[in-house]
N, C-alpha and C positions, 0 to 999 in steps of 0.2 A: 089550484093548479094540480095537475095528476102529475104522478111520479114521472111519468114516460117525457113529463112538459118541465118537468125541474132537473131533469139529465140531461134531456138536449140544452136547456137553456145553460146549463154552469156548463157543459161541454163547447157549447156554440161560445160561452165567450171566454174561454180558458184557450181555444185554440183556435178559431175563426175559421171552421174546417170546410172545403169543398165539399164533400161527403160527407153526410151526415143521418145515420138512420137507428132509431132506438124503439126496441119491439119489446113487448109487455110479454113474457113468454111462462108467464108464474101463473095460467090456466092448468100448464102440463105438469103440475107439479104437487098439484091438489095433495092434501097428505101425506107429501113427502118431511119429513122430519124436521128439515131446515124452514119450511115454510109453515109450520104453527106459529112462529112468532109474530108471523104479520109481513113479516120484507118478502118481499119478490123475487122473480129469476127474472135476468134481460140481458136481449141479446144486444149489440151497439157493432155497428161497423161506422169506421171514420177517418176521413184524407185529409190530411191537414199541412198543409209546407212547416209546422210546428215539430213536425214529426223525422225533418229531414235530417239526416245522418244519427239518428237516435237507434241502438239495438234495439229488441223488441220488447224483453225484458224492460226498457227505459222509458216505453211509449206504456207498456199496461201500469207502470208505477205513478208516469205522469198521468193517467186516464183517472187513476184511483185517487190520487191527488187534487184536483179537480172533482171529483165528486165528495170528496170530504166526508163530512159529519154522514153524509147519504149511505155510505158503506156501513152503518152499526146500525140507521135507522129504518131504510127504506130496501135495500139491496140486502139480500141473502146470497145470491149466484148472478156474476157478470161474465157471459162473455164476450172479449173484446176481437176487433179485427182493426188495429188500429195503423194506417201506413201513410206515407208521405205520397204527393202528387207522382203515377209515373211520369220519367223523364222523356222529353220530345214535345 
């Protein structure tokens, strides 16, 4: 399973999100310092009714929580766009 498929999947069932999209973006990053180690950069955007009345500070903690062990082994740079369903 590739990285991009073990983010979504411990995202997809950490929060059962309508939105869900996770992009491999550690091409642009080639010899950048953080990515000798081997971990990636990735982008993730995600709507989740998990996310409802959560500040945003509270949704990138729970994101990072949810990917666990992933943040020391495989992840180098995430950024998140993490929001609740809008309303209507």
């Amino acid at each position: 399973m590739s990285r991009v498929e073990r983010i979504r999947a411990a995202l997809q069932q950490a929060f059962a999100p309508q939105r869900l999209e996770v992009e491999d973006d550690s091409h642009r990053h080639a010899g950048h310092a953080g990515a000798r180690d081997g971990r990636g950069h990735f982008n993730v955007v995600i709507v989740s009714d998990a996310f409802a009345g959560m500040p945003p500070l509270a949704r990138h903690r729970a994101v990072y929580a949810a990917l666990g062990g992933m943040m020391q082994t495989d992840i180098h740079a995430l950024s998140i766009k993490a929001e609740p369903p809008p309303l209507g």
